[in-house]
C-alpha positions as CSV (number, residue, x, y, z in Angstrom):
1,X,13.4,10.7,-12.9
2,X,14.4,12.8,-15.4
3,X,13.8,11.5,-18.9
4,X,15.6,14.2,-20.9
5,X,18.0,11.7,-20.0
6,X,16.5,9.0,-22.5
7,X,16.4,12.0,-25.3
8,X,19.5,10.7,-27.6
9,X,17.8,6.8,-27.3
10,X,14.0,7.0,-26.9
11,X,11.3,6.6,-29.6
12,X,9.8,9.8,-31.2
13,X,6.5,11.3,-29.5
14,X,3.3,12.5,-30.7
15,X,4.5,16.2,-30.8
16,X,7.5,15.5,-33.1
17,X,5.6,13.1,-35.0
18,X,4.2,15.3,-38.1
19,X,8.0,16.9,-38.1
20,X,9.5,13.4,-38.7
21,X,6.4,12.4,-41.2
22,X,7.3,15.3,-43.6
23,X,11.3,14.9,-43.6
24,X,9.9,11.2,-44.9
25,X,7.6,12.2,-47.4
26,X,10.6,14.5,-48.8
27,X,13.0,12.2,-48.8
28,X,14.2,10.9,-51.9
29,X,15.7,7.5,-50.6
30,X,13.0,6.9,-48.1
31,X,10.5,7.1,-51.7
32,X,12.6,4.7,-53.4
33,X,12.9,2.1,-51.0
34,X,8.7,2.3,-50.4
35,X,8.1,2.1,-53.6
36,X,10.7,-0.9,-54.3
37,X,8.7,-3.0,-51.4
38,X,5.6,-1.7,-53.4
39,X,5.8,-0.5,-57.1
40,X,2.6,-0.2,-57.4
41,X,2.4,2.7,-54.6
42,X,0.4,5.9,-56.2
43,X,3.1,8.4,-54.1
44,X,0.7,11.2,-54.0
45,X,-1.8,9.3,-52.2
46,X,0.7,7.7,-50.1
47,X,2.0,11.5,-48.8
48,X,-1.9,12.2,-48.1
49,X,-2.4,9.5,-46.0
50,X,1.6,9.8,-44.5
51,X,0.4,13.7,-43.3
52,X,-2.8,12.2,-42.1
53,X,-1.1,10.4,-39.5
54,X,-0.9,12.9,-36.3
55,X,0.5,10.2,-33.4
56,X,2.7,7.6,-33.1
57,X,0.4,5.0,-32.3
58,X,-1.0,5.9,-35.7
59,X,1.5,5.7,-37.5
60,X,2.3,2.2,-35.9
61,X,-1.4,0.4,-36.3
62,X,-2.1,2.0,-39.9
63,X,1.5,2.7,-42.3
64,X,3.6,0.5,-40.0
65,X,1.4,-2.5,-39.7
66,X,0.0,-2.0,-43.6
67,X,3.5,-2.3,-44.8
68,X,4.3,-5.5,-42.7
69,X,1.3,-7.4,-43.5
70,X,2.2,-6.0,-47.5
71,X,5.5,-8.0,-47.1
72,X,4.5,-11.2,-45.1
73,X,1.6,-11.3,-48.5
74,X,4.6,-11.5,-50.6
75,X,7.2,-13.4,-49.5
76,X,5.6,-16.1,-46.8
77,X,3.5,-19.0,-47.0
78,X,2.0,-17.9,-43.6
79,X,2.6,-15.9,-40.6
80,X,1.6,-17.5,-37.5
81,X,1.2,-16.9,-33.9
82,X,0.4,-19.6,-30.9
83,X,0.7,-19.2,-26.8
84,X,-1.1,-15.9,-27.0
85,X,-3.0,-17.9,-23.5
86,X,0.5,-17.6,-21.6
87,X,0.2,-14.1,-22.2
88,X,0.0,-12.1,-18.4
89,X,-3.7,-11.3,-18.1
90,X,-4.4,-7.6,-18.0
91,X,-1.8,-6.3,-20.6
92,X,0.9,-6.3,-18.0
93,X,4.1,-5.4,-19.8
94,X,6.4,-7.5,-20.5
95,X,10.2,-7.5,-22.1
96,X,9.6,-10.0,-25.0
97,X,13.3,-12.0,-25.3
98,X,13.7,-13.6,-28.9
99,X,15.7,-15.8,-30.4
100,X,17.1,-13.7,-33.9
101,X,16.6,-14.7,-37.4
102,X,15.6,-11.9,-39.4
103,X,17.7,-7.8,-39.0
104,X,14.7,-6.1,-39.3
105,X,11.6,-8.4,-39.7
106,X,11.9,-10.6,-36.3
107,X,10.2,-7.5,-34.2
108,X,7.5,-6.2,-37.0
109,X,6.2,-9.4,-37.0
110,X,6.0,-10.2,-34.0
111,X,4.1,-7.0,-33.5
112,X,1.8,-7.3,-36.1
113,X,0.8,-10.2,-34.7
114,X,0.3,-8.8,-30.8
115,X,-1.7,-6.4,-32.2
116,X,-3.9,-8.6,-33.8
117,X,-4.4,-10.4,-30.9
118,X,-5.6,-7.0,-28.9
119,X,-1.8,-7.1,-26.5
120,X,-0.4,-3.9,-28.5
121,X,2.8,-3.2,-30.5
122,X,6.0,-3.3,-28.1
123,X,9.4,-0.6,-28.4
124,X,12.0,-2.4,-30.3
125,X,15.4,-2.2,-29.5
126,X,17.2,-2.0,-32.8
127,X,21.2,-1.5,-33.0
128,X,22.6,2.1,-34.0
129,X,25.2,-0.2,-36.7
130,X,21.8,-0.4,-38.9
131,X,20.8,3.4,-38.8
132,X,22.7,3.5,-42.1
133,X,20.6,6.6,-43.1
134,X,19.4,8.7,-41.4
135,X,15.9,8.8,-42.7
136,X,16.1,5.2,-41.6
137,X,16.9,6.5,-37.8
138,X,13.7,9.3,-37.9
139,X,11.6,6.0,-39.7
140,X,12.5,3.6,-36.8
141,X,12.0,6.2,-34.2
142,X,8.5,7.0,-35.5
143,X,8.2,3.4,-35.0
144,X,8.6,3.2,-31.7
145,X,12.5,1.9,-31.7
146,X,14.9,2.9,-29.1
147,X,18.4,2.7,-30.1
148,X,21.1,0.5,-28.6
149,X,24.7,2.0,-29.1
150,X,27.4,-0.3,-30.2
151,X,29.6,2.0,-32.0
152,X,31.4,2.8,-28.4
153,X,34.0,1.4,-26.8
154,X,35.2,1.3,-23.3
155,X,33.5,4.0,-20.6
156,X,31.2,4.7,-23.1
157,X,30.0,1.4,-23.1
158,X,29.3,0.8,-20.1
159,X,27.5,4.4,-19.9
160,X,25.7,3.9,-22.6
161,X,24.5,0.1,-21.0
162,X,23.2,1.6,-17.8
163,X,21.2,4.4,-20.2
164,X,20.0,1.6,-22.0
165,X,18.6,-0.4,-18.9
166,X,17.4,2.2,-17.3
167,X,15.3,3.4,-20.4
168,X,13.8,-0.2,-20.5
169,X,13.2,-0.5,-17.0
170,X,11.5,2.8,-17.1
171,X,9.4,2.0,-20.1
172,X,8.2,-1.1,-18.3
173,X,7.5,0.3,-14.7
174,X,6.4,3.6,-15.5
175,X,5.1,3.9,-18.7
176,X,3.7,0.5,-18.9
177,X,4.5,-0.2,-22.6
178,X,6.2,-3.9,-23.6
179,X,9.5,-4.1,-25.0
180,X,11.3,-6.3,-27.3
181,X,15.0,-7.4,-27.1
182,X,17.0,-9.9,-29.1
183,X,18.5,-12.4,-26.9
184,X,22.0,-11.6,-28.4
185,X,24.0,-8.8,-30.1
186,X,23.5,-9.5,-34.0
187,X,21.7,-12.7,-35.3
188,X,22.6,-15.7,-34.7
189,X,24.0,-16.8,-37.6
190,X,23.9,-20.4,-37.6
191,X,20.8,-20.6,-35.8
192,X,22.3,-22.0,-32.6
193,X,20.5,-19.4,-30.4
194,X,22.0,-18.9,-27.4
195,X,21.3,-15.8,-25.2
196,X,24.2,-13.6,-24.2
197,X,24.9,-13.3,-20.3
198,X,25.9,-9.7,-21.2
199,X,22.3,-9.2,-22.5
200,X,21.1,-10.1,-19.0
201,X,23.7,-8.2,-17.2
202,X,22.6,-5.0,-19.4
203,X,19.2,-5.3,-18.1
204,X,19.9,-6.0,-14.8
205,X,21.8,-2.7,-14.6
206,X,18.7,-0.4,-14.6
207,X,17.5,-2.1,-11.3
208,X,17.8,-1.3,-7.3
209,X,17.4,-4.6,-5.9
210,X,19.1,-8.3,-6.3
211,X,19.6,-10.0,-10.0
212,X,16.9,-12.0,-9.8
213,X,14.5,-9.5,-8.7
214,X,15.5,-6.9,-11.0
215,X,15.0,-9.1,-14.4
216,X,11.6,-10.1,-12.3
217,X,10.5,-6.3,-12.4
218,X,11.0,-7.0,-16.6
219,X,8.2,-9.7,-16.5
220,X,10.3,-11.6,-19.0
221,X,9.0,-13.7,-22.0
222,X,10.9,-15.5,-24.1
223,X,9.3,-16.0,-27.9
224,X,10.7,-18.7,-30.1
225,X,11.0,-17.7,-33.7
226,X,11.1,-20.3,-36.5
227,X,11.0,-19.5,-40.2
228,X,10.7,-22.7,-42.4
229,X,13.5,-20.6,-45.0
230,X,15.9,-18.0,-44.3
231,X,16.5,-15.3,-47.3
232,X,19.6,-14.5,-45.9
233,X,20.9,-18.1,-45.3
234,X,23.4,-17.5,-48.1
235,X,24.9,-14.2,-46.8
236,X,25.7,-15.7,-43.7
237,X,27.2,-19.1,-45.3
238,X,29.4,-16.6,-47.3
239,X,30.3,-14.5,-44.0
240,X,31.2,-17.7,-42.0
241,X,33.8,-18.2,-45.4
242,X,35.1,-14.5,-45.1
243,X,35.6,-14.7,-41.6
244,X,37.5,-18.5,-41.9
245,X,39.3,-16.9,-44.4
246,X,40.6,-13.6,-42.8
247,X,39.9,-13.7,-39.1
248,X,39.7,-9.8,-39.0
249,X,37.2,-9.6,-41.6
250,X,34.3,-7.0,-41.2
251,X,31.2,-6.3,-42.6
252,X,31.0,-2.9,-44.4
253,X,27.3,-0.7,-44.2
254,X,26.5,-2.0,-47.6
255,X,26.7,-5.8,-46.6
256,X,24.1,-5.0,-43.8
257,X,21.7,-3.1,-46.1
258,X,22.2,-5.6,-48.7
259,X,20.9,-8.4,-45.3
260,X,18.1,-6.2,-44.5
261,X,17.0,-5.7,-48.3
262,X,17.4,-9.5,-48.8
263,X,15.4,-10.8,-45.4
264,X,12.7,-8.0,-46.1
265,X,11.9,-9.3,-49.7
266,X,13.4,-12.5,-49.8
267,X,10.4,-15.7,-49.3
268,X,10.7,-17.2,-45.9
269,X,8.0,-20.0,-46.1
270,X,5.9,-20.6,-43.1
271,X,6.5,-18.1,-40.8
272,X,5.7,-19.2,-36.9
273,X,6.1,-17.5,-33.8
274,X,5.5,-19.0,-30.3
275,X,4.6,-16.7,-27.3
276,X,6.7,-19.1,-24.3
277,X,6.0,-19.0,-20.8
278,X,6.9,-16.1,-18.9
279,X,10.4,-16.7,-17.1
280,X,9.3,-15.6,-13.0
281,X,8.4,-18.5,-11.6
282,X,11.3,-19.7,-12.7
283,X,13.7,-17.1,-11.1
284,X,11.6,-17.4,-8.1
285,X,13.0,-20.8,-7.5
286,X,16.9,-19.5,-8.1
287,X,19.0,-19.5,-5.4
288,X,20.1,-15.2,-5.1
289,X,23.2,-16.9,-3.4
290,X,24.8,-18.1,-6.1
291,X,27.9,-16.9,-7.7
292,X,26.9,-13.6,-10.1
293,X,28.0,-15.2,-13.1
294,X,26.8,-18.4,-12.7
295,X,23.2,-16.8,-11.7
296,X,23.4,-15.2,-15.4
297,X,24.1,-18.3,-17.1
298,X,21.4,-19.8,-15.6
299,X,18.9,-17.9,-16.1
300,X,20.3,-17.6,-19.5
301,X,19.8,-21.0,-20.1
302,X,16.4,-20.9,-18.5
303,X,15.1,-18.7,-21.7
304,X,17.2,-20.7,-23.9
305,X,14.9,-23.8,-23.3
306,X,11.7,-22.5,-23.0
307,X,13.1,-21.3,-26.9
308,X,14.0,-24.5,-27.9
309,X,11.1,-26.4,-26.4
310,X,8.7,-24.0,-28.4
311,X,10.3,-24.0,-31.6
312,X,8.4,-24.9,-34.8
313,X,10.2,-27.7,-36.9
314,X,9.5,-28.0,-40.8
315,X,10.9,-30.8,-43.0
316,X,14.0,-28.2,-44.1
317,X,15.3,-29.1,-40.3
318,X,15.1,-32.5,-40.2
319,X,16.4,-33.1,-44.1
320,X,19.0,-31.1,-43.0
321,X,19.7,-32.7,-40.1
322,X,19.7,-36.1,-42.1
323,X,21.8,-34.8,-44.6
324,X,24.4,-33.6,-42.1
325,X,24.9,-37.4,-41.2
326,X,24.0,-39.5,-43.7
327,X,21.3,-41.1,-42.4
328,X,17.8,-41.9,-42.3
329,X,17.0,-40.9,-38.4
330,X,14.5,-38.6,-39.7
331,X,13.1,-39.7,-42.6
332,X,9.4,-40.4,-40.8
333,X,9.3,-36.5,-40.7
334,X,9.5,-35.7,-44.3
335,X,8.9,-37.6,-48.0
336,X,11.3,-38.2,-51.0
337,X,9.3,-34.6,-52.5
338,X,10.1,-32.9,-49.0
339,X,13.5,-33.4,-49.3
340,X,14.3,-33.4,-53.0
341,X,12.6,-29.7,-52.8
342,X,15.1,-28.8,-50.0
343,X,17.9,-29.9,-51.6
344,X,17.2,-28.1,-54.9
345,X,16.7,-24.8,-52.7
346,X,20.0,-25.4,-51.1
347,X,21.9,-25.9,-54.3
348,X,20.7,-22.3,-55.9
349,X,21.6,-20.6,-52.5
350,X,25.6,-22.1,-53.0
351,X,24.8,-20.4,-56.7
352,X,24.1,-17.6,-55.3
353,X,27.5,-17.0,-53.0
354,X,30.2,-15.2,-55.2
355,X,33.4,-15.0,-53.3
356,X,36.7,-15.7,-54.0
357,X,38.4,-19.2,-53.8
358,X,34.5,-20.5,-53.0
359,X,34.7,-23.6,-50.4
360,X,31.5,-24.9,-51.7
361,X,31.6,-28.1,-49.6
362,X,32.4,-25.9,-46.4
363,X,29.5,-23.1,-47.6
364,X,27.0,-26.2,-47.9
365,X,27.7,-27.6,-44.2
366,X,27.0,-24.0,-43.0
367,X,24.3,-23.8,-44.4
368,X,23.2,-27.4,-43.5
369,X,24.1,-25.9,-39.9
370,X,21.5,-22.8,-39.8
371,X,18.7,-25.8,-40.5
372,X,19.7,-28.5,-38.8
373,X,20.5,-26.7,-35.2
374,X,17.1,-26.1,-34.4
375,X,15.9,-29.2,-34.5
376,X,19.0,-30.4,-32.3
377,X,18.5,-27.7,-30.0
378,X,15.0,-28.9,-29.8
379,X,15.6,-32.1,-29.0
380,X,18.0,-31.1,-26.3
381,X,15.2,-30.2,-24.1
382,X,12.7,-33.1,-25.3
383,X,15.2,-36.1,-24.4
């Protein structure tokens, strides 16, 4: 195959590393946002230990995963992994398929956390809508982040799709590194996760064979994501107003950096990830007969459910859920403090939503929404 292909998408390598490393280092911007996660950073000894850094895998295990461990100290209760047993033995790759909470910090944590648990860091598919800068493209890239185009239309779509797949197919089968995917374009926004059939489509695209055995070849595993607050809660309860309010409303690059500043360094709570079971035996049993679209629903909602069954529930999602219909269903899940607390934290997110004509009854159920879905989704699969 040839991989000069993959040149415009793939991660940086070792040999371009030290190139990237210094354009950082000499950055201005890329200075001021380290040292806004971390004002205490001594910038001279930062650049020392930055040139030190001669591979990627370097700079993954010591500035990458020092600076996500820096910001789960700060703003979450915990950070917390369980399933790491239905991991495939032998650090067989696999294409990790999350539900989507957090722009940026949904895939570092979830690497952190493999790493600690000896499976490696994964390639993260991150959209090209959040290279804003372009130190932030070279920073990504030296983190191991391929890029999925979405500023395209049409032909180039579809070519840029089949690139995509490919690349992930090829990093899977031939270079034998694990990726990570979202199970949807963007996050879901009111926590009702759901994956996309075109996300399934997209990687079936880079295979030879039938559906099912080409998303076999990807050794999918679904990871369910559950963070006990959302930072960004408010942002999206103010974007489901904007977008009520003026159908064709669209976020600008400023409202996406301001999400990504706010999830990195807003608190989260207890932070939880859950490693599901892998997805093959699954697909095994589908029949290859069925109607195309139909196949990609259901294996859709195949990796929706192992999601929802492994989800971690906190008080917020059943106070929520409680709240959203005035009743008591709940109530042996949580005390009079739990949801006292919640409801305090909910009022000083409406406080701070600044937009004209503000709905706040409508911004409140939104919110109630991104809390209350889990749980429901949850109990979906348990009933």
């Amino acid at each position: 195959m040839d991989t000069t292909q993959f040149d415009d998408i793939r991660p940086l390598n070792d040999a371009e590393a030290p190139e990237a490393i210094e354009a950082l280092i000499n950055n201005a911007s890329f200075r001021d946002a380290f040292r806004y996660v971390n004002p205490n950073l001594d910038w001279e000894e930062f650049s020392k230990m930055m040139r030190s850094i001669k591979t990627i895998d370097d700079f993954k295990s010591v500035l990458a995963y020092d600076a996500v461990m820096t910001i789960a100290g700060r703003t979450t209760f915990s950070l917390t992994i369980s399933g790491r047993s239905r991991l495939p033995e032998g650090l067989v790759p696999c294409t990790f398929i999350s539900n989507h909470r957090d722009i940026v910090l949904d895939a570092a944590f979830l690497n952190v956390m493999l790493y600690d648990v000896g499976y490696g860091m994964t390639q993260v598919a991150i959209g090209d809508n959040l290279l804003i800068s372009p130190w932030i493209e070279t920073l990504v890239k030296l983190n191991n982040s391929f890029i999925v185009k979405r500023s395209i239309s049409g032909r180039q779509m579809l070519e840029a799709s089949m690139k995509l797949s490919s690349y992930i197919h090829y990093t899977i089968k031939e270079t034998a590194e694990s990726v990570w995917i979202a199970q949807r374009e963007g996050r879901a926004k009111d926590s009702d996760d759901k994956t996309q059939s075109s996300i399934l489509k997209m990687l079936n695209m880079g295979g030879e064979k039938d559906i099912v055995t080409n998303l076999m070849e990807l050794n999918i595993v679904p990871v369910a994501i559950s963070y006990e607050f959302d930072p960004c809660d408010f942002l999206k309860a103010k974007e489901f107003q904007q977008k009520r309010d003026c159908p064709d409303f669209l976020k600008s690059k400023r409202d996406d950096l301001l999400s990504m500043e706010t999830g990195i360094l807003g608190n989260k709570g207890r932070v939880h990830f859950t490693i599901c079971s892998p997805v093959n035996s699954q697909l095994q049993a589908l029949d290859r007969n069925m109607d195309k679209n139909e196949l990609f629903m259901k294996i859709a909602q195949i990796i929706d459910e192992e999601i929802y069954r492994h989800y971690r529930l906190y008080p917020c999602n059943y106070v929520a859920c409680d709240l959203m219909a005035n009743s008591n269903r709940f109530s042996c899940n949580y005390g009079q403090k739990d949801k006292k607390q919640f409801e305090t934290y909910l009022n000083a997110q409406l406080d701070k939503i600044v937009i004209p004509d503000k709905d706040t009854s409508f911004l409140r159920l939104k919110l109630l929404e991104m809390y209350a879905n889990p749980l429901k989704n949850y109990l979906s699969v348990k009933q």
